[in-house]
ROVO-179055 format. One record per residue (C-alpha): x, y, z; residue in one letter. Coordinates in pm, 1 decimal. Example, Ala and Ser with C-alpha at 12.3 -4.5 7.8 and 13.67 -1.06 7.14 Angstrom:
# ROVO-179055
SITE         xx         yy         zz   residuo
SITE     1230.0     -450.0      780.0         a
SITE     1367.0     -106.0      714.0         s
END
This chain:
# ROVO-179055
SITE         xx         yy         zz   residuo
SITE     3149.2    -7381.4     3730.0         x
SITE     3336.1    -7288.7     4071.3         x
SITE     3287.6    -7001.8     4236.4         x
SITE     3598.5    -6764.7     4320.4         x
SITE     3562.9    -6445.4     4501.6         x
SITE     3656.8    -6148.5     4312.7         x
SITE     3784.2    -5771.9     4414.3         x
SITE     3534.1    -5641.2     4644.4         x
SITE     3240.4    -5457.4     4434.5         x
SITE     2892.4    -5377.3     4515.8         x
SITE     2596.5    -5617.8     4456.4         x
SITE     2511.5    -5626.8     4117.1         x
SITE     2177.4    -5735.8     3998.7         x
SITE     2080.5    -5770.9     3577.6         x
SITE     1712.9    -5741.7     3549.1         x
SITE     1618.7    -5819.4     3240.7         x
SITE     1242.4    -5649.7     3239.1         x
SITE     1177.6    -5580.8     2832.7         x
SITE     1449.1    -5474.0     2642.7         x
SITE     1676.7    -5291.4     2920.6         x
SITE     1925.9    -5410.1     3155.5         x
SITE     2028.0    -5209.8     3433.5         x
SITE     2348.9    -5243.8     3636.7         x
SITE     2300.3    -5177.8     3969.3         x
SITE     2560.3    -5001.1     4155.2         x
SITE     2639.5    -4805.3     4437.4         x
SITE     2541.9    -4410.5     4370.0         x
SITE     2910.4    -4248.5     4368.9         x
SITE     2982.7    -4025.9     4067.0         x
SITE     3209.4    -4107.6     3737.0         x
SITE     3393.0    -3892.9     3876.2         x
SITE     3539.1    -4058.6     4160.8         x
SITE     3636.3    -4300.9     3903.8         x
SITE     3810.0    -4068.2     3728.9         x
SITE     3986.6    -3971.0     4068.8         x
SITE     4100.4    -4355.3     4108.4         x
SITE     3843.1    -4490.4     4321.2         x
SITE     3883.7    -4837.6     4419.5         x
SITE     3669.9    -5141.9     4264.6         x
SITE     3449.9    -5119.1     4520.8         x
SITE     3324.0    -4763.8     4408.3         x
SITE     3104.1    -4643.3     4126.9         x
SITE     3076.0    -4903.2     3831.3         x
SITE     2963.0    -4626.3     3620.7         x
SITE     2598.3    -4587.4     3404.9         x
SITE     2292.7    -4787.3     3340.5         x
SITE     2341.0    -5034.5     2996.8         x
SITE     2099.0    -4915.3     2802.6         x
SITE     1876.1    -5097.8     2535.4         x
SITE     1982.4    -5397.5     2418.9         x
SITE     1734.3    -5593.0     2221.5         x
SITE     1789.7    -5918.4     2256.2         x
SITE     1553.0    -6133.5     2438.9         x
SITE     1783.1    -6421.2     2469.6         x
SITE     2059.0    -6219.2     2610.0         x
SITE     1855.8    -6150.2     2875.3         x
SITE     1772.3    -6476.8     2931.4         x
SITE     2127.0    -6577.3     2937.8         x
SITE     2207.6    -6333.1     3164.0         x
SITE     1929.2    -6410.0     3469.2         x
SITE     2040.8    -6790.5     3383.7         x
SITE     2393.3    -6692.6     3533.5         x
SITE     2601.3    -6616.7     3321.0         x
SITE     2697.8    -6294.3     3547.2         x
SITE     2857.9    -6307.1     3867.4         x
SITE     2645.5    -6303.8     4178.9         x
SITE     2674.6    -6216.4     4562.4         x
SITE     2978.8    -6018.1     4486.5         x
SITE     3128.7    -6389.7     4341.4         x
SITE     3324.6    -6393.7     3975.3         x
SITE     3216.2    -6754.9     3848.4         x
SITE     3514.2    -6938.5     3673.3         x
SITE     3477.0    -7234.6     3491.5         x
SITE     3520.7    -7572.3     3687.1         x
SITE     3897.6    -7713.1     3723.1         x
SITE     4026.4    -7340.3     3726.6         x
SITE     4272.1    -7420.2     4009.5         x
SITE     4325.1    -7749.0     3900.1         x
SITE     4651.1    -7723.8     3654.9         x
SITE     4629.2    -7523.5     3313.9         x
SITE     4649.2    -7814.0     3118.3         x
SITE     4312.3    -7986.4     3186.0         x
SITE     4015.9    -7939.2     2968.5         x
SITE     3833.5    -7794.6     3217.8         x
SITE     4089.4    -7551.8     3284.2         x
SITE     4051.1    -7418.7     2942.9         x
SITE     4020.1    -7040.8     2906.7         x
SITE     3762.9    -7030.6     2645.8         x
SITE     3778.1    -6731.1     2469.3         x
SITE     3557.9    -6552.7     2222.9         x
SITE     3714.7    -6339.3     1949.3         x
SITE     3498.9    -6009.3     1811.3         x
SITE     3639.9    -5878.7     1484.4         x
SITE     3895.3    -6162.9     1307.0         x
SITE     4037.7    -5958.5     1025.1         x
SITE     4389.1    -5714.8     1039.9         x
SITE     4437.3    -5700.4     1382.2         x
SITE     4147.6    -5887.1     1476.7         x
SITE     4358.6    -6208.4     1305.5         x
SITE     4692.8    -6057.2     1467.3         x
SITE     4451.6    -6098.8     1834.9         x
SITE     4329.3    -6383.0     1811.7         x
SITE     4619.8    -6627.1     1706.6         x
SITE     4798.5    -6399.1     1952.2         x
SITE     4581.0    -6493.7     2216.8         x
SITE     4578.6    -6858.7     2124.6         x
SITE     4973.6    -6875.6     2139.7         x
SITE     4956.6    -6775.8     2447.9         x
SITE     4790.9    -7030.4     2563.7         x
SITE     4412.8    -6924.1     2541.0         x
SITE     4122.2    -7175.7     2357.6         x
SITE     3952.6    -7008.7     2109.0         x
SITE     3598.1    -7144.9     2120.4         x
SITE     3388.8    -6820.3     1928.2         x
SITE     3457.5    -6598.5     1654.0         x
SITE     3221.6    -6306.5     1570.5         x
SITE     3269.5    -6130.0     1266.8         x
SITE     2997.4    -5881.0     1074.9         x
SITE     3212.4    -6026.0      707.0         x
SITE     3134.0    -6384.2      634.5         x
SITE     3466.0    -6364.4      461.0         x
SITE     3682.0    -6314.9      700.6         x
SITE     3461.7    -6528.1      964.9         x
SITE     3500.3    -6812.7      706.9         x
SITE     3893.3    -6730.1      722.8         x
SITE     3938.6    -6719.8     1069.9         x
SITE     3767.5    -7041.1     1149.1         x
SITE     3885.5    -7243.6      874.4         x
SITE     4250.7    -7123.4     1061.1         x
SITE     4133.2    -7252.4     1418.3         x
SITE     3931.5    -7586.9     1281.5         x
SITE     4146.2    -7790.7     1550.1         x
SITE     3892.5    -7618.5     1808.2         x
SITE     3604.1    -7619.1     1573.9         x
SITE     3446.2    -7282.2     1748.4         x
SITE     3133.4    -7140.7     1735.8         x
SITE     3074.2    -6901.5     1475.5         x
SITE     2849.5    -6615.5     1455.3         x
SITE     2780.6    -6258.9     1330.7         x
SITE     2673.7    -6085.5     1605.1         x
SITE     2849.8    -6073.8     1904.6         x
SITE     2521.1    -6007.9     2123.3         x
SITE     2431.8    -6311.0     1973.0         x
SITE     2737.5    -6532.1     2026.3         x
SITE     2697.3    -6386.5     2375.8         x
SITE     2383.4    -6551.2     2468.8         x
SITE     2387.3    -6867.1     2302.3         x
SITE     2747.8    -6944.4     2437.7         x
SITE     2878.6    -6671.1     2726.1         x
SITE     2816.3    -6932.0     2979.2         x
SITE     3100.0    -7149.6     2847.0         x
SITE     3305.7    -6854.2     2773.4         x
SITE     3552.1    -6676.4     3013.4         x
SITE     3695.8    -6386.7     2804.8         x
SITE     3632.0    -6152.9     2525.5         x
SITE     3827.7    -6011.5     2269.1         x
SITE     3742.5    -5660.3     2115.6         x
SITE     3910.8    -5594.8     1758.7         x
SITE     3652.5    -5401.7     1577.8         x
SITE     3644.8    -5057.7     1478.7         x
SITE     3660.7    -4803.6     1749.3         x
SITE     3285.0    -4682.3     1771.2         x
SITE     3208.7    -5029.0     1868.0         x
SITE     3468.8    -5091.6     2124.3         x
SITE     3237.0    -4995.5     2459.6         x
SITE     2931.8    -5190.7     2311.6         x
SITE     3123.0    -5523.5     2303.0         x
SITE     3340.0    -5459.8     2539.3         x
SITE     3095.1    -5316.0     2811.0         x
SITE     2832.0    -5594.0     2769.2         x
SITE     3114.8    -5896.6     2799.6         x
SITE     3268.2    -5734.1     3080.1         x
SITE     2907.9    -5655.7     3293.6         x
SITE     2895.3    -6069.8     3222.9         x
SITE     3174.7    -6091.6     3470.2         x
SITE     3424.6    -6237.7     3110.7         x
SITE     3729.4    -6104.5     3105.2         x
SITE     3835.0    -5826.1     2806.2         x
SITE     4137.1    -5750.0     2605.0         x
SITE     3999.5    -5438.9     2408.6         x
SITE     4221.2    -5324.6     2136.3         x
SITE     4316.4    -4974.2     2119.3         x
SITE     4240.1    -4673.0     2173.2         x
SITE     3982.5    -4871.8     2418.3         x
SITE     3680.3    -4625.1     2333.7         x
SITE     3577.7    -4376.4     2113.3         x
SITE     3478.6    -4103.6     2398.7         x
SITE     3626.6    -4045.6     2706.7         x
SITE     3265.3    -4077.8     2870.0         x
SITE     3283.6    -4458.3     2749.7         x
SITE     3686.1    -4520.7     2843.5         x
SITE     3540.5    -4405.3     3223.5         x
SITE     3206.8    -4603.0     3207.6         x
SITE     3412.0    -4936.2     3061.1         x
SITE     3669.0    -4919.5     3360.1         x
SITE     3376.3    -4870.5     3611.0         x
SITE     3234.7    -5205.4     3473.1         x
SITE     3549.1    -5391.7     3475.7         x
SITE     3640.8    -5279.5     3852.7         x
SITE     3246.2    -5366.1     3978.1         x
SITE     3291.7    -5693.7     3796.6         x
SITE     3630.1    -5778.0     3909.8         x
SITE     3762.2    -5855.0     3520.1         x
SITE     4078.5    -5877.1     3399.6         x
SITE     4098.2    -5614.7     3117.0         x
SITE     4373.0    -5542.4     2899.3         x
SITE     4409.1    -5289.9     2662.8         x
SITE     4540.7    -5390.6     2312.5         x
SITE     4829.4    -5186.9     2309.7         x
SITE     5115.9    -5431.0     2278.8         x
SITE     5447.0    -5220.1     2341.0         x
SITE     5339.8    -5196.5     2682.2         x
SITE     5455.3    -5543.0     2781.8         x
SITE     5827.1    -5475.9     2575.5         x
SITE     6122.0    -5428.3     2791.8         x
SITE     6180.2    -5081.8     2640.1         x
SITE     5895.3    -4937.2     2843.4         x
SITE     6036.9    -5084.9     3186.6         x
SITE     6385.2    -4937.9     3019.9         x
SITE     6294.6    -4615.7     2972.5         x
SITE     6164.4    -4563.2     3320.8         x
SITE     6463.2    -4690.4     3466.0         x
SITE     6688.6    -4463.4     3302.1         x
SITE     6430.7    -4135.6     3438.3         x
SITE     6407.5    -4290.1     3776.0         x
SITE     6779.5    -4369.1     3789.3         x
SITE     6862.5    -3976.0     3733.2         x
SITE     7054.2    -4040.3     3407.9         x
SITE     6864.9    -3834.6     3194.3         x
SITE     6814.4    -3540.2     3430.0         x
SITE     6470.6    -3285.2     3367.1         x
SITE     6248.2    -3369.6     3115.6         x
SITE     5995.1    -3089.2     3046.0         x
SITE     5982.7    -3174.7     2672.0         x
SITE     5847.8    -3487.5     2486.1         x
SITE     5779.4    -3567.8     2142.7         x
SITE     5576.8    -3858.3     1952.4         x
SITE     5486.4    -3891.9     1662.9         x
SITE     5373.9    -4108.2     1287.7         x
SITE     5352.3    -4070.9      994.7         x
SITE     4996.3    -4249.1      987.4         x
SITE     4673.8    -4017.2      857.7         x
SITE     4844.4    -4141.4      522.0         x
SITE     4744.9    -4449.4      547.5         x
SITE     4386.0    -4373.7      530.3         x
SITE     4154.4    -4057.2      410.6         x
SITE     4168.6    -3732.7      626.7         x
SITE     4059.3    -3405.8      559.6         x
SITE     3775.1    -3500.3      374.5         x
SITE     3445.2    -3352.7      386.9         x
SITE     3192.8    -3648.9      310.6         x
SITE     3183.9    -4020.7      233.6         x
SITE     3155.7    -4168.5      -74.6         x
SITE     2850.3    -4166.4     -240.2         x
SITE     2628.1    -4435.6     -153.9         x
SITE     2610.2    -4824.3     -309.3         x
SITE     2448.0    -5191.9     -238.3         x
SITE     2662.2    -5325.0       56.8         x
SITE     2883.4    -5637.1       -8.8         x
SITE     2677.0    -5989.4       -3.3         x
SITE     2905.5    -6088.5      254.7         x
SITE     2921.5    -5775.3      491.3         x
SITE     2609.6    -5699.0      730.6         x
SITE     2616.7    -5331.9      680.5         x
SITE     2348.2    -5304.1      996.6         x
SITE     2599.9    -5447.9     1214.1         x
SITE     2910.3    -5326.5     1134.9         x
SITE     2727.0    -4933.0     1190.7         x
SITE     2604.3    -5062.0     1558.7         x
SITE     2565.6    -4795.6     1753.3         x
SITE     2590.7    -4540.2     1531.8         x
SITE     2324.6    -4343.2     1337.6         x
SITE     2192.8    -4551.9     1076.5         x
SITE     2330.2    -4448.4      660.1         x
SITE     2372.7    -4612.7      378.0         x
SITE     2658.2    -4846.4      313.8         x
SITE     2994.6    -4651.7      177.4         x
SITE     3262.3    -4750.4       32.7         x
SITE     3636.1    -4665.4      182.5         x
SITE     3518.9    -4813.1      540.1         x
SITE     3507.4    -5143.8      583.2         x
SITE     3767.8    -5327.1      675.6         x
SITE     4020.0    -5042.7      750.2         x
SITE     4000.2    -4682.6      644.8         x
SITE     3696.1    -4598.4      864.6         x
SITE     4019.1    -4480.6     1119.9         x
SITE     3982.0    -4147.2      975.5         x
SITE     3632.6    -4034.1     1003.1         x
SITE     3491.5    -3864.5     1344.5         x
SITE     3192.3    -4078.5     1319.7         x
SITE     3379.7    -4449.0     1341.9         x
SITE     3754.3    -4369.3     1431.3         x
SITE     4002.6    -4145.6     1661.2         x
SITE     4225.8    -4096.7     1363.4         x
SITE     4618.7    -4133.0     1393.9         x
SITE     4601.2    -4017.8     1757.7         x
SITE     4386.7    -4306.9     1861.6         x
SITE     4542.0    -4536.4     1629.5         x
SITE     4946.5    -4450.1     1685.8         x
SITE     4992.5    -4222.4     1970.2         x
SITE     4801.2    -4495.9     2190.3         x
SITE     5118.7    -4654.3     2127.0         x
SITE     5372.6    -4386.0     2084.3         x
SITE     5256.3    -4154.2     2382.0         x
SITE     5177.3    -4404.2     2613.6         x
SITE     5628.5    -4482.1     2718.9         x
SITE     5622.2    -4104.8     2819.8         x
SITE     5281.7    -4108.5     3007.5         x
SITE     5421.1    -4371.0     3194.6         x
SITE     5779.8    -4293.0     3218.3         x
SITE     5707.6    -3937.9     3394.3         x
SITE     5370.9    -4024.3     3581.5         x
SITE     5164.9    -3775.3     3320.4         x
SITE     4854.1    -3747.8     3416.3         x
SITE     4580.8    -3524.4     3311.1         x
SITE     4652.0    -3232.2     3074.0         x
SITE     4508.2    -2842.2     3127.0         x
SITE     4550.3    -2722.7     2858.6         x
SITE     4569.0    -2860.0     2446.3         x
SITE     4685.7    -2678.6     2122.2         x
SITE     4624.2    -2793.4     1840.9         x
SITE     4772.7    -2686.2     1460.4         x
SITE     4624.0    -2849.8     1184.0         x
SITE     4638.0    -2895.4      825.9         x
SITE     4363.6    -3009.8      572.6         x
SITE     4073.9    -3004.0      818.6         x
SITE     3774.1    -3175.0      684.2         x
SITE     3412.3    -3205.8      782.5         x
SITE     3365.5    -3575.3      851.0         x
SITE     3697.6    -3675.0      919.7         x
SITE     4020.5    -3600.7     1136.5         x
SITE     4277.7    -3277.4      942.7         x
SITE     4526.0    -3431.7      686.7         x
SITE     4812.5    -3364.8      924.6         x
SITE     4825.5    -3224.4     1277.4         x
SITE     5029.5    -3063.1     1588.7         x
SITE     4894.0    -3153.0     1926.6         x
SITE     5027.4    -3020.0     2232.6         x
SITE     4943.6    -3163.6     2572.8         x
SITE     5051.1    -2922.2     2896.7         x
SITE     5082.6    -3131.5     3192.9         x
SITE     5123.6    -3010.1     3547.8         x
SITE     5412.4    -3039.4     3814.2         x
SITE     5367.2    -3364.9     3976.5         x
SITE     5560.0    -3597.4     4192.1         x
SITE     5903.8    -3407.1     4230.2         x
SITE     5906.2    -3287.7     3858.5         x
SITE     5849.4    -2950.7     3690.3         x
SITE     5546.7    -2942.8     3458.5         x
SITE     5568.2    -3137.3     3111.1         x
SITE     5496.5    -2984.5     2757.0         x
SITE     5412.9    -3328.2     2533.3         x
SITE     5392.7    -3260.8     2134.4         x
SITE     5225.9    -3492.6     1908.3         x
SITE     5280.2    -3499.9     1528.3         x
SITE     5112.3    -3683.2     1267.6         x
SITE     5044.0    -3668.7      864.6         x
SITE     5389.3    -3636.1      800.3         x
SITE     5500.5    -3412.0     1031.2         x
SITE     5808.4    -3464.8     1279.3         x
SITE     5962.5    -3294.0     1590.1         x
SITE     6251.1    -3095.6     1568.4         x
SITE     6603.0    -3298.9     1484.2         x
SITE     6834.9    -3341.9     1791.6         x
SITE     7080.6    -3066.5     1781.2         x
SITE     7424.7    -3255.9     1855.2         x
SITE     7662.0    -3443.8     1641.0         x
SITE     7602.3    -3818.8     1560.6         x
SITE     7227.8    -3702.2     1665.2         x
SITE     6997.8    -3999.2     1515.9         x
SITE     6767.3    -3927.3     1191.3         x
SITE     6382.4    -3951.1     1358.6         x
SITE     6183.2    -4219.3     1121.5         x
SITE     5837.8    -4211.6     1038.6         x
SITE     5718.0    -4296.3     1403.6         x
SITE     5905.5    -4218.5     1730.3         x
SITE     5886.7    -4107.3     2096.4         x
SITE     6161.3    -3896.9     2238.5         x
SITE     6238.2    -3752.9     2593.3         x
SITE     6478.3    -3448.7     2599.7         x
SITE     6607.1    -3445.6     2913.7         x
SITE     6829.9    -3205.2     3072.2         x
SITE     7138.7    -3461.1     3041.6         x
SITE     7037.7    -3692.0     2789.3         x
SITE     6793.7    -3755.4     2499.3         x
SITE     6620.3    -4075.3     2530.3         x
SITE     6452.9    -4184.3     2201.8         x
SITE     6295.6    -4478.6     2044.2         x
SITE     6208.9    -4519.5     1673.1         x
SITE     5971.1    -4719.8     1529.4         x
SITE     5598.3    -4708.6     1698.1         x
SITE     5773.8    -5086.0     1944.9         x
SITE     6114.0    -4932.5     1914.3         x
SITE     6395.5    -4970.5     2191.5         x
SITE     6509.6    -4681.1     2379.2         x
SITE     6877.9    -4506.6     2337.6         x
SITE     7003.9    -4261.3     2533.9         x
SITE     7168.9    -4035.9     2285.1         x
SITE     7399.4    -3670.2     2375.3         x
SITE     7732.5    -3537.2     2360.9         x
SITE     7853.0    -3794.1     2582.2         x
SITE     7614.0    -4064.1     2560.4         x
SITE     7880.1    -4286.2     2488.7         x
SITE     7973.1    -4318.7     2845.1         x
SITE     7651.1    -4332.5     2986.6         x
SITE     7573.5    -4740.9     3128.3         x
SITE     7209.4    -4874.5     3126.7         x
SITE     7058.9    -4883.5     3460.2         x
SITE     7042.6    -5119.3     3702.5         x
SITE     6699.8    -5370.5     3617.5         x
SITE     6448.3    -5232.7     3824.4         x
SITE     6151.0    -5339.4     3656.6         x
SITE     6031.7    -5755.9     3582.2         x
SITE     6014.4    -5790.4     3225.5         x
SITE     5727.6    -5931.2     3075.8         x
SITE     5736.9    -6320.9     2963.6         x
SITE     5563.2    -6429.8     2636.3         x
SITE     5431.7    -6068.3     2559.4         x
SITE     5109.3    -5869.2     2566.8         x
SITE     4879.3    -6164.8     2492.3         x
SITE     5061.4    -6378.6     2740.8         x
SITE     5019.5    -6053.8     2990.6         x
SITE     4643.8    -6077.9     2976.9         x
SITE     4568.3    -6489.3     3006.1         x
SITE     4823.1    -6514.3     3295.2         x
SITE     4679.2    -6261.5     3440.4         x
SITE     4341.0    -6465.6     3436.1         x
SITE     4497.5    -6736.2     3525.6         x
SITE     4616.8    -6548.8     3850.4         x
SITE     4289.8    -6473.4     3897.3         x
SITE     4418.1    -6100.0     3934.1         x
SITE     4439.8    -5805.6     3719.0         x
SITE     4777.8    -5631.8     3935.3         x
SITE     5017.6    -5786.4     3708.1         x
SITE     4858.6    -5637.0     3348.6         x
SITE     5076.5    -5400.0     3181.9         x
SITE     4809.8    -5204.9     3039.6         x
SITE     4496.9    -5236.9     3294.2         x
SITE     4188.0    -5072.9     3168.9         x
SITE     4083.5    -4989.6     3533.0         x
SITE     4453.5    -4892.6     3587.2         x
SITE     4684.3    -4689.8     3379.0         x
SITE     4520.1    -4659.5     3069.7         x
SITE     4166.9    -4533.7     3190.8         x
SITE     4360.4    -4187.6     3228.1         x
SITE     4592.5    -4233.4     2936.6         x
SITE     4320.7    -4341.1     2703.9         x
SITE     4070.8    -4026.6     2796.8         x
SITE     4396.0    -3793.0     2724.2         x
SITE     4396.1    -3913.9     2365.2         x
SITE     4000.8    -3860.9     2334.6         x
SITE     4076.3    -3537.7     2450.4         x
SITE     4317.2    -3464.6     2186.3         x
SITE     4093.6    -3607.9     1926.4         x
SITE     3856.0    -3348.3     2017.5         x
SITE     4107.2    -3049.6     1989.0         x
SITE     4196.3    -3190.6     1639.4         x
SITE     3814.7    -3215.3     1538.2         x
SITE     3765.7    -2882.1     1629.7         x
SITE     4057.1    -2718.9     1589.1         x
SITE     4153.7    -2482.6     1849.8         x
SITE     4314.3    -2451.0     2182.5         x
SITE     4093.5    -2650.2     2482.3         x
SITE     4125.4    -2586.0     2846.5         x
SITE     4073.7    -2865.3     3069.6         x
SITE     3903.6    -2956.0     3409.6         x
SITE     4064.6    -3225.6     3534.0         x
SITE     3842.5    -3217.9     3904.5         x
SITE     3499.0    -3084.4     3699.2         x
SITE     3599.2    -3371.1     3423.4         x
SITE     3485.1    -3105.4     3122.7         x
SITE     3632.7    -2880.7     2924.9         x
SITE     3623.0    -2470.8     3076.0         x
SITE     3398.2    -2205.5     2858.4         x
SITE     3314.6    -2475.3     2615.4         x
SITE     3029.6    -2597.5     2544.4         x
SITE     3102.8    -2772.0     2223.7         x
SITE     3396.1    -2967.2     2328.6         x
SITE     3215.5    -3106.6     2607.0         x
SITE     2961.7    -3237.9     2396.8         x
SITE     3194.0    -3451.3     2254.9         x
SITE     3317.8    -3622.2     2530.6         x
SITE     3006.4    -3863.6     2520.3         x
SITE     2914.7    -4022.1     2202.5         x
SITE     2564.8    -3940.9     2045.6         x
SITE     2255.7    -4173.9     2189.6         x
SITE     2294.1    -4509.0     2046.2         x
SITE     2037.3    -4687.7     1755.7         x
SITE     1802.0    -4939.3     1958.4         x
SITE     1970.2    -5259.1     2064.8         x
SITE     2301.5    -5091.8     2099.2         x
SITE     2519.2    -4949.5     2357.5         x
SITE     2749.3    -4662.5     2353.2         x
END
């Protein structure tokens, strides 16, 4: 191991005195995080319990950065290709797109040398596909963490949403770098606390939102930038996901012995212990408040995130919200969210609406207009329309006389090799300024806009919001939400 110094951060120190671990940081607030602050500032709140002996024991051994140092393994600046140049990486969750990660990851040129998955299934799967590298295998990622995070550099994070921050958080406070899939959290209290970790630790950390490193996104803001599509106060997104999985129900199945294969304890983490239920596990937990962020957290990640970009959103003040088929466990059957965003940098303030369950924006009101699919983003501008279908579609500008209207000059680098490429040349640089979705960049603020929304669709009404206070005016409810509920022992969240 070599040391390399990392972005300036305070000291941070790991005790490991019973079953806590504290990360000490400097005093500032979340909320200068939330206001941008620089790695050097807050790294957000105390880890609380987890109950693993030997993770602690791992951890005072050295597996986390010390002196303000990010420990690489040895040969790191000694060519890619050599063994001990390998970035080893550990894979959490290997099934849907936990699969789709981690062969991602190892085409682009990471080592997979762990796999954690709670379903000896799909663990059996995964490995028997990477046998070349014969990996570790385990069930638990705290586990996998302490018997092998010293010859690990990086983490992946494909499990369901309400155990995002646990894994992520703890690999991250280990100084190993993250790709966390989306919607990175399932509060905006944890999206804040995660990037606080991953600036203090000096990480690379990628969120799993792959569109971001397509040319269309790089397209679509040079067409704004450029002038060709003129004012654009109106935006739509939307899917035609919350079909593809139960909402607007009012309780889970009915209880039943849990799968040989699955560790039901596990896969509930941090949440409040039940018994195991059927339609969860592996995919249609999406829906329900207590594992998922339902088709906002699962689409518009993707579908919102061009426009947030495109037109520097950044946060809303105020959300409405019309909603179909509410139900008391789980996100409405189908679902109108509008986000009102400010005046900012040179443009007029932006009204964003987000459909899902079926629903779509209005049509384009011009001949040879196109028919909107099933999943979309569109810009109205005060020239031209710019819209993409598909959830990874490629922008068009379409109008009356769209026909003579050239693409813009190249303004942005495209991305080479994609997303997963993105992140491990990104370690490999030793630097997180070339991510296209940075956790303690762009998407800190992007992600908490979709918790927010995720709240006005659980409740159901029209939310006013802070963005200096960080909390939701005259309501005491919503705020509530914006943390998750205190985790069971050993977990974090």
């Amino acid at each position: 191991m070599v040391s390399v110094p990392a972005t300036s951060a305070p000291a941070l120190d790991i005790r490991g005195g019973g079953a806590n671990v504290r990360l000490m940081t400097s005093k500032s607030s979340s909320r200068a995080v939330r206001a941008g602050s620089s790695a050097g500032a807050a790294a957000g709140a105390v880890v609380r319990s987890l109950s693993r002996r030997a993770f602690l024991k791992n951890t005072a051994a050295g597996a986390v950065a010390t002196g303000g140092l990010l420990l690489l393994p040895s040969g790191f600046l000694r060519g890619a290709d050599a063994p001990s140049n390998r970035i080893n990486v550990a894979c959490v969750g290997v099934n849907n797109q936990g699969w789709s990660d981690s062969h991602g990851v190892a085409n682009a040129g990471g080592h997979i040398a762990a796999l954690v998955d709670v379903d000896a299934n799909s663990l059996a799967t995964s490995a028997k596909s990477f046998a070349k590298n014969n990996p570790r295998t385990f069930r638990d990622y705290r586990e996998m963490l302490d018997k092998c995070g010293k010859d690990i550099d990086a983490v992946t994070v494909s499990t369901p949403d309400h155990t995002h921050f646990a894994v992520a958080y703890a690999a991250a406070a280990l100084g190993k770098h993250i790709y966390v899939q989306k919607p990175l959290c399932h509060t905006a209290d944890q999206v804040h606390r995660l990037a606080a970790v991953c600036r203090a630790r000096g990480v690379v950390a990628q969120m799993g939102n792959q569109g971001a490193s397509s040319a269309h996104t790089r397209l679509a803001r040079e067409y704004y930038e450029a002038g060709l599509l003129g004012d654009v106060t109106e935006v739509d997104a939307w899917t035609v996901a919350a079909t593809a999985w139960p909402q607007g129900v009012d309780d889970f199945q009915p209880p039943a012995p849990a799968p040989k294969h699955l560790d039901w304890d596990l896969w509930l983490g941090p949440a409040s212990a039940m018994d195991y239920r059927r339609g969860l596990h592996p995919f249609t937990w999406r829906g329900y408040f207590k594992f998922g962020c339902g088709a906002l957290g699962d689409m518009a990640i993707h579908l919102m995130f061009d426009p947030y970009i495109v037109l520097g959103l950044t946060s809303p003040t105020k959300i409405e919200v019309n909603s179909t088929g509410a139900g008391k466990v789980s996100y409405p059957k189908s679902s109108t969210v509008i986000f009102h965003f400010p005046a900012a940098n040179g443009r007029g303030p932006v009204r964003l609406t987000w459909n899902d369950g079926g629903r779509r924006p209005a049509p384009l009101d011009f001949p040879n207009a196109p028919k909107l699919g099933g999943n979309g983003s569109l810009l109205r501008g005060s020239k031209f329309a710019l819209t993409a279908c598909g959830w990874n579609g490629h922008f068009e500008a379409y109008g009356p006389n769209a026909k003579g209207v050239k693409k813009p000059a190249e303004k942005y680098p495209r991305i080479k090799g994609g997303h997963y490429r993105n992140w491990i040349d990104a370690i490999r640089a030793g630097s997180p300024a070339t991510l296209s979705s940075p956790i303690t960049g762009i998407c800190e603020p992007f992600a908490e806009v979709v918790m927010l929304g995720c709240i006005a669709q659980r409740l159901g009404r029209t939310l006013n919001w802070d963005a200096a206070a960080g909390a939701f005016t005259g309501d005491a409810e919503a705020n509530a939400l914006l943390k998750a509920p205190a985790p069971r022992a050993g977990f974090l969240a």
